[in-house]
ROSE-4610 file (N, C-alpha, C; in Angstrom, 1 decimal, always signed):
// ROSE-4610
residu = [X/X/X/X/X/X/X/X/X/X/X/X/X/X/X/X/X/X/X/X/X/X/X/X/X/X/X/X/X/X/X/X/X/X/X/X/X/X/X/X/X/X/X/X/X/X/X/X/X/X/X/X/X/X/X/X/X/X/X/X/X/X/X/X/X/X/X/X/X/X/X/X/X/X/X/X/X/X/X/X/X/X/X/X/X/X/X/X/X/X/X/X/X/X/X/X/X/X/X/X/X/X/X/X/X/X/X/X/X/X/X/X/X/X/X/X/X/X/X/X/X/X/X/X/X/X/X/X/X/X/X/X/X/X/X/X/X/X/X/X/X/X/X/X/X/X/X/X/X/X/X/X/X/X/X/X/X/X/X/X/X/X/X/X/X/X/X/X/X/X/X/X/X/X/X/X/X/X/X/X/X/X/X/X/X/X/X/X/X/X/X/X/X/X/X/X/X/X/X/X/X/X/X/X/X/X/X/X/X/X/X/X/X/X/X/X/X/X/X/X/X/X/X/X/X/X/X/X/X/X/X/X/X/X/X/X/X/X/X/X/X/X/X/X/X/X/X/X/X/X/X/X/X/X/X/X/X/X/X/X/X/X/X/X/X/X/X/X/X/X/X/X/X/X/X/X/X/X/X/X/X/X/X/X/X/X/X/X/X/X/X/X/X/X/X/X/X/X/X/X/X/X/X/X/X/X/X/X/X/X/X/X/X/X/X/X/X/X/X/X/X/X/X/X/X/X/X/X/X/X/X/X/X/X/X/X/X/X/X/X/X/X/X/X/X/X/X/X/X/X/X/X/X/X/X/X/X/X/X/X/X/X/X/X/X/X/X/X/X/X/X/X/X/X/X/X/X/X/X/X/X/X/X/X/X/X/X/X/X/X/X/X/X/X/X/X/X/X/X/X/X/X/X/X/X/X/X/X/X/X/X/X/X/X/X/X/X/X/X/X/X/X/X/X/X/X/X/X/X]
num = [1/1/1/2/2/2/3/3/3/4/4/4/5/5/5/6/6/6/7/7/7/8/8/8/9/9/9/10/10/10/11/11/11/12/12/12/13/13/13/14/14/14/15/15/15/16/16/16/17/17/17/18/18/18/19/19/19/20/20/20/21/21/21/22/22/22/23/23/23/24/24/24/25/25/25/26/26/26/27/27/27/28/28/28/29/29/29/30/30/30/31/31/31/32/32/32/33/33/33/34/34/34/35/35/35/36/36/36/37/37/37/38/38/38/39/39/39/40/40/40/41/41/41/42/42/42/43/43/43/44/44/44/45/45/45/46/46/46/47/47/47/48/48/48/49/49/49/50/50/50/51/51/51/52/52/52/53/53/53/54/54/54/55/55/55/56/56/56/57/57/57/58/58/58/59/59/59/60/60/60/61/61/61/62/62/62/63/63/63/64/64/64/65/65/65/66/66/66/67/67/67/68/68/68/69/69/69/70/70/70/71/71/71/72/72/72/73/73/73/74/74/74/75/75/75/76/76/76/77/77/77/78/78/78/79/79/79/80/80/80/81/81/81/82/82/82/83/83/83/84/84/84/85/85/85/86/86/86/87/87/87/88/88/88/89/89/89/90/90/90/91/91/91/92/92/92/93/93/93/94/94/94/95/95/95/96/96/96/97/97/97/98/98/98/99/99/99/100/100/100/101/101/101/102/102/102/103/103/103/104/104/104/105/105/105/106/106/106/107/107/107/108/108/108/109/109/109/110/110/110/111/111/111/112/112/112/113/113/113/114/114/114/115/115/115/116/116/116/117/117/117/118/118/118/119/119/119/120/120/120/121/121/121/122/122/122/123/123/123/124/124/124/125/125/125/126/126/126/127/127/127/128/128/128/129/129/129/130/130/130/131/131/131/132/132/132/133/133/133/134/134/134/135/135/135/136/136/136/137/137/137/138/138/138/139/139/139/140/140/140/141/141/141/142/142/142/143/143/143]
x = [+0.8/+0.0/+0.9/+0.7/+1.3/+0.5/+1.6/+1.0/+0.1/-0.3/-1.5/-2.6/-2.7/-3.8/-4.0/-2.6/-3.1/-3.6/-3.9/-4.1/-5.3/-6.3/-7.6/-8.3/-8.7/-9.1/-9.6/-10.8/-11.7/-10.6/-9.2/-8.9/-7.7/-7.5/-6.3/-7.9/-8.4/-9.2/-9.3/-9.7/-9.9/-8.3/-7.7/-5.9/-5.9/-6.0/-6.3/-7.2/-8.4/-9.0/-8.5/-8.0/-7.4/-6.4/-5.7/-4.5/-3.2/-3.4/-1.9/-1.7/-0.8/-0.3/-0.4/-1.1/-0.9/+0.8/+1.2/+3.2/+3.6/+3.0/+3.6/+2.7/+1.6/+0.9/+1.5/+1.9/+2.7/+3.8/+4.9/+5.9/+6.0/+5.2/+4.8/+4.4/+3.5/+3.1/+4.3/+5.0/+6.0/+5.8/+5.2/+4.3/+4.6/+4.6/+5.2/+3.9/+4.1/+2.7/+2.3/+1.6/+1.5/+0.5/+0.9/-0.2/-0.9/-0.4/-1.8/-2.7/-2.4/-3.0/-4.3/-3.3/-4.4/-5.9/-5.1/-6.0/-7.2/-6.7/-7.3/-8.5/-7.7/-8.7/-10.3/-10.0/-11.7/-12.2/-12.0/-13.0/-14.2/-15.6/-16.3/-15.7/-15.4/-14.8/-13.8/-12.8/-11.6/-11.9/-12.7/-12.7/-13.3/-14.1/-14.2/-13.0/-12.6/-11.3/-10.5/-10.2/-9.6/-9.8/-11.1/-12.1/-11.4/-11.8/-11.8/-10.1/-8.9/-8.2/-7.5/-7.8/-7.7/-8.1/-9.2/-10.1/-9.4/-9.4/-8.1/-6.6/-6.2/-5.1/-5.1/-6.1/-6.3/-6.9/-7.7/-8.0/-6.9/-6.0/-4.9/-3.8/-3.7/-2.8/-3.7/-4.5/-5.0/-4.9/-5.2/-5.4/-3.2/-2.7/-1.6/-1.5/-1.8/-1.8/-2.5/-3.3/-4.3/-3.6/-2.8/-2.1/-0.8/-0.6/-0.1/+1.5/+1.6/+2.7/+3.5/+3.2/+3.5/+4.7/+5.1/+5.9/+5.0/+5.0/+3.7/+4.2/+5.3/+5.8/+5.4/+6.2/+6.5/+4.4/+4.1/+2.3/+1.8/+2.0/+1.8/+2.1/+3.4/+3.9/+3.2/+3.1/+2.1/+0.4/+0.1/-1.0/-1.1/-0.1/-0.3/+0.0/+0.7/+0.9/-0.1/-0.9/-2.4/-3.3/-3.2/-4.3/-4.0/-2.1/-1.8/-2.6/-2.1/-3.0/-4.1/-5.4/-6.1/-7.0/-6.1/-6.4/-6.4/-5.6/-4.9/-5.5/-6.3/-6.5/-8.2/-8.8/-10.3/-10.3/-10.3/-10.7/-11.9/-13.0/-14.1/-14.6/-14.2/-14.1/-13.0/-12.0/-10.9/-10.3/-11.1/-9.3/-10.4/-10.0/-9.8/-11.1/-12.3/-13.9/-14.0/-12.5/-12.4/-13.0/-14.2/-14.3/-13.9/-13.9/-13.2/-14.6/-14.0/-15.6/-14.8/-15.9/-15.0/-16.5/-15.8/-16.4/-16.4/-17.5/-17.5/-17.8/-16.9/-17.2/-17.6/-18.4/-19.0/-17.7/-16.7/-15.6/-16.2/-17.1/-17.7/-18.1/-19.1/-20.0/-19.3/-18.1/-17.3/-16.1/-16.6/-15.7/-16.3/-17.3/-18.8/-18.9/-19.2/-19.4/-17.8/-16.9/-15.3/-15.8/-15.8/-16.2/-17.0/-18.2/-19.3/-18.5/-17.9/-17.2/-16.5/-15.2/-14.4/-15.2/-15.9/-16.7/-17.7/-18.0/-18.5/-17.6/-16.2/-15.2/-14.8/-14.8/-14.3/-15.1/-16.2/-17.5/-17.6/-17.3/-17.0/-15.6/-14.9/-13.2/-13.3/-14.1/-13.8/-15.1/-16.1/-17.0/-15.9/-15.1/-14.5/-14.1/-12.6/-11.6/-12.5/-13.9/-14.2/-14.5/-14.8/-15.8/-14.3/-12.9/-12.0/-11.7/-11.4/-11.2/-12.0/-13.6/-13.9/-14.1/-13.4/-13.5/-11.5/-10.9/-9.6/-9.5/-10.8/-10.5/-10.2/-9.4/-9.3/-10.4/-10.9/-11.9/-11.5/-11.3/-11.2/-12.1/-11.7/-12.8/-12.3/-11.6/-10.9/-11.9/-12.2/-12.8/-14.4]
y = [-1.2/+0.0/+1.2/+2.2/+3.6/+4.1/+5.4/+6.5/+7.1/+7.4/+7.7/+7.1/+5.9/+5.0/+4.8/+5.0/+5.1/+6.2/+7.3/+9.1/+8.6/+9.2/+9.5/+10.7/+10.9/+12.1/+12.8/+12.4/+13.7/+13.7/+12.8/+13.5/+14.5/+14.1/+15.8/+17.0/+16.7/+17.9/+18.4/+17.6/+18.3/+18.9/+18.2/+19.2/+20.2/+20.2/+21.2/+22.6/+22.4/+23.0/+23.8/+23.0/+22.8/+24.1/+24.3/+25.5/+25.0/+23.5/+23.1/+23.1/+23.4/+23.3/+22.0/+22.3/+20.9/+20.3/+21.4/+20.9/+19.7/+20.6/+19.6/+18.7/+18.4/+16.8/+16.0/+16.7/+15.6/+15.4/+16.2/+15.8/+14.5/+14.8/+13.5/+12.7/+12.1/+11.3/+10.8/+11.4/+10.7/+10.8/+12.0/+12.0/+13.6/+13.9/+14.7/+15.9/+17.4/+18.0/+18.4/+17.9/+18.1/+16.9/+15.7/+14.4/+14.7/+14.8/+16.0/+16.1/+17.6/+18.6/+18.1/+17.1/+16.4/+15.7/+14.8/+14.0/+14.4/+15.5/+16.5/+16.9/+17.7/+18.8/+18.5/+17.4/+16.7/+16.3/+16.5/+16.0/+17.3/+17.2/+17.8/+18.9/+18.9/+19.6/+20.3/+20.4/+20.7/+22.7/+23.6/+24.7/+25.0/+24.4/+24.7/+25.0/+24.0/+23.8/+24.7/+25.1/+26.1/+27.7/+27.7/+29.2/+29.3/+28.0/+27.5/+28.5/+27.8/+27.6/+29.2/+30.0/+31.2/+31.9/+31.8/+32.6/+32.8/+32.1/+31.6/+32.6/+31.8/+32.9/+34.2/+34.9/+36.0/+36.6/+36.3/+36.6/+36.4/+35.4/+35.3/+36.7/+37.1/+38.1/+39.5/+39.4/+40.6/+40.8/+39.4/+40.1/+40.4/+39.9/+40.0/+41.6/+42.1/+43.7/+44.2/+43.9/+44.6/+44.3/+43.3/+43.2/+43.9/+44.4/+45.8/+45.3/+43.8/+42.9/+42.8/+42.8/+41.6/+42.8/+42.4/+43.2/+43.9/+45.1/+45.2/+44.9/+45.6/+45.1/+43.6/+42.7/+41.5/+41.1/+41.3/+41.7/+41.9/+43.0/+43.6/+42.3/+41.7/+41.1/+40.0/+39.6/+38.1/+38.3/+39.3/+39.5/+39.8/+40.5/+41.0/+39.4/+38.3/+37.2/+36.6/+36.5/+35.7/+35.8/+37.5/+37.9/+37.7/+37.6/+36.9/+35.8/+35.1/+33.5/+33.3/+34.0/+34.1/+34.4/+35.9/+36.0/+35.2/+34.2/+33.3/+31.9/+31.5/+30.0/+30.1/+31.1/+31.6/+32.8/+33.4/+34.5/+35.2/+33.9/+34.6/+35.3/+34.8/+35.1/+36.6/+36.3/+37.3/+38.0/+37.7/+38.4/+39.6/+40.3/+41.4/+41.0/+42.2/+42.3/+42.9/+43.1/+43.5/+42.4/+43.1/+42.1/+42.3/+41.1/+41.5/+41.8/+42.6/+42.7/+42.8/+41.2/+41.4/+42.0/+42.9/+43.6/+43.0/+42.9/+42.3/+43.4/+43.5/+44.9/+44.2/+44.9/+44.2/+45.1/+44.7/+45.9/+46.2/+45.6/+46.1/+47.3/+47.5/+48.3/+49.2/+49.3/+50.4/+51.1/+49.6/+50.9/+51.4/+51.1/+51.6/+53.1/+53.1/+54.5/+55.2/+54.7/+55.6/+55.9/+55.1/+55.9/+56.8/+56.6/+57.7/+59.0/+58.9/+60.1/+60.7/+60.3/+60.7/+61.5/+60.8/+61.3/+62.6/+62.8/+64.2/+65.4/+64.5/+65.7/+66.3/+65.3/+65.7/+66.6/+66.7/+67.7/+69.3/+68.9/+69.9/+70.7/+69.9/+70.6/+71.2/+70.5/+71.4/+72.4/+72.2/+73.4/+74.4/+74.1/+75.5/+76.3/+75.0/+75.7/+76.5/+76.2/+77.2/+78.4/+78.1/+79.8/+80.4/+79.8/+80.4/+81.1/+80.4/+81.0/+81.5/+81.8/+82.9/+84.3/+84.0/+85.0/+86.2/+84.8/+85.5/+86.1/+86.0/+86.3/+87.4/+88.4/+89.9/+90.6/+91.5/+92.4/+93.6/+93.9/+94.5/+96.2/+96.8/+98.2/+99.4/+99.0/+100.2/+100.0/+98.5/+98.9/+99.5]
z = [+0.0/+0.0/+0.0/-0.8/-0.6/+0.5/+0.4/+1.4/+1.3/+0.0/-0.5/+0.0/+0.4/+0.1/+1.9/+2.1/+3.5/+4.6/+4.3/+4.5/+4.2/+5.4/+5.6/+5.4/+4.5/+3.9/+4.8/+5.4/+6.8/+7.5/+8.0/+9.1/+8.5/+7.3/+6.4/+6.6/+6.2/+6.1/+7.5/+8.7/+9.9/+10.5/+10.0/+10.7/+9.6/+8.5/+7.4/+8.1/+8.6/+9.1/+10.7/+11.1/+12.5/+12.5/+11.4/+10.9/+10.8/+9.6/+9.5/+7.9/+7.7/+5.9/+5.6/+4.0/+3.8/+3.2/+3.5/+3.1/+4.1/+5.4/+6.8/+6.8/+6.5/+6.6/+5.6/+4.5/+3.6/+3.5/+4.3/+4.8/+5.8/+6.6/+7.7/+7.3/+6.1/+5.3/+4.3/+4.2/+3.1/+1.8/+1.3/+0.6/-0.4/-1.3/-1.7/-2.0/-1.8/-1.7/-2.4/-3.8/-5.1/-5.0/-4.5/-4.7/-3.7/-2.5/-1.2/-1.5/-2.4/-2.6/-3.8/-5.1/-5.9/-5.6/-4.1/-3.6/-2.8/-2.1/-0.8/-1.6/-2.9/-3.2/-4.0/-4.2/-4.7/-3.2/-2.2/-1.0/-1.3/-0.5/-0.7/+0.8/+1.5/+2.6/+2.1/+1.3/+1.2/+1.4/+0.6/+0.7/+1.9/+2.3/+3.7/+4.7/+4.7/+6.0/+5.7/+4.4/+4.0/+4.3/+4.3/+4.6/+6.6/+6.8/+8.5/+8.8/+8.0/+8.6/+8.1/+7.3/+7.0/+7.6/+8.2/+9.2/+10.4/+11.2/+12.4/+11.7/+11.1/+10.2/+10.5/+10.3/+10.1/+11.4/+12.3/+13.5/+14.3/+14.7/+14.9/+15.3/+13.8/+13.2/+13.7/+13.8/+14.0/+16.0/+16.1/+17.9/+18.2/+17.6/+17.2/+17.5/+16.7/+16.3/+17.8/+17.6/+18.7/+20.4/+20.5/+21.5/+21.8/+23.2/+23.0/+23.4/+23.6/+24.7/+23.2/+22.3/+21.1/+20.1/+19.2/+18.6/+17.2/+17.0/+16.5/+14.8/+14.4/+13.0/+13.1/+13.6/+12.8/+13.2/+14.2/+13.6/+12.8/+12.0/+11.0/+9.6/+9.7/+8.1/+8.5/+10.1/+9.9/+9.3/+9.5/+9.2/+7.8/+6.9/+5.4/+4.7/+5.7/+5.0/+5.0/+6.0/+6.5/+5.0/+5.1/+3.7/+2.7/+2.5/+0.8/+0.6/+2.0/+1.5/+1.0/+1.7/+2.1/+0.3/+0.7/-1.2/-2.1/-2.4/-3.5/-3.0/-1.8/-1.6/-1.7/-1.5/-1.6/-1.8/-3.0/-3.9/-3.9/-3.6/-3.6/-2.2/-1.0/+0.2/+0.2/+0.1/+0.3/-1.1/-1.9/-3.1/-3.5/-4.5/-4.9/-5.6/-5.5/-5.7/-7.7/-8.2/-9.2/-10.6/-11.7/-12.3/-13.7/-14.5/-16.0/-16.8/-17.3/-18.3/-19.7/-20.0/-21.7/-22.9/-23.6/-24.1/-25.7/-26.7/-27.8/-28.4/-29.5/-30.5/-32.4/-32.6/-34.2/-35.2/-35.4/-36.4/-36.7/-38.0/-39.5/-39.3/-38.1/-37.9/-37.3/-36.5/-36.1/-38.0/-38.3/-39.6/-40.5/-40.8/-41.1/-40.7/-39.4/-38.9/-39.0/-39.0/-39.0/-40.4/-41.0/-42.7/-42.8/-42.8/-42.6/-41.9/-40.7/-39.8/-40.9/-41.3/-42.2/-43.5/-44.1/-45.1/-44.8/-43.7/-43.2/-42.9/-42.7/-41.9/-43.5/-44.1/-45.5/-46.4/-46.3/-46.5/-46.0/-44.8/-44.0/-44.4/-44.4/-44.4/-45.9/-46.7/-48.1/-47.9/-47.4/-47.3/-47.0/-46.1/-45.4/-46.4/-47.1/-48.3/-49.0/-49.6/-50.6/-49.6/-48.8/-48.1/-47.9/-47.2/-47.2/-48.3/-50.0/-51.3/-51.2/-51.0/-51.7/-50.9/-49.8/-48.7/-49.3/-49.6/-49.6/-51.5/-52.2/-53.5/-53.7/-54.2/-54.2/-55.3/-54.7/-55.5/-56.3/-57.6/-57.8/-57.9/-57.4/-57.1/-57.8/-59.0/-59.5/-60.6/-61.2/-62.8/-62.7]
């Protein structure tokens, strides 16, 4: 039997949850944390324990800060590290509320109208030249 086969899924998930990496359970397991993480991450628990163990993370780090005994810097980078995670392991919980908006444009119809545009400016700009020639024509007032 591998190692694989012998790792209990609810109980990775509950130390998962509990606030342990899954590096260090697969270290202990003999087990390399790539196949873990493969295995782990189809349980139906897995984002949970995750949400769980970020949470903790992050409340943690904060009473951290908020305690007056503690060193407040190295508080501070355990906490901005809490939220990298946090961001990047549950995005929809923690990451950035920014959305993509993809935008579909019909060319045709944008070069359609750039032509029409041009074709009016071009209307216009020679309206001008004549009113300009016939503004700059010289008159004769002597004959």
């Amino acid at each position: 039997m591998t190692a694989v086969a012998t790792l209990d899924p609810d109980s990775v998930i509950e130390r998962i949850a509990a606030g342990e990496y899954q590096s260090h359970i697969a270290r202990e397991a003999g087990i390399a944390p790539q196949t873990l993480h493969y295995q782990i991450s189809k349980h139906p628990g897995y984002r949970d324990a995750l949400k769980l163990r970020n949470m903790a993370k992050l409340d943690n780090s904060q009473e951290s800060i908020s305690n007056e005994s503690s060193d407040l810097a190295r508080a501070r980078e355990e906490f901005k590290a809490a939220a990298w995670r946090a961001e990047r392991e549950c995005p929809d919980e923690w990451g950035s509320k920014a959305q993509v908006v993809n935008i579909q444009v019909n060319v045709a119809a944008l070069d359609q109208s750039a032509d029409d545009l041009l074709g009016k400016l071009r209307v216009v700009d020679a309206g001008q030249q004549v009113q300009r020639t016939i503004e700059q024509e010289p008159t004769d007032s002597s004959k």
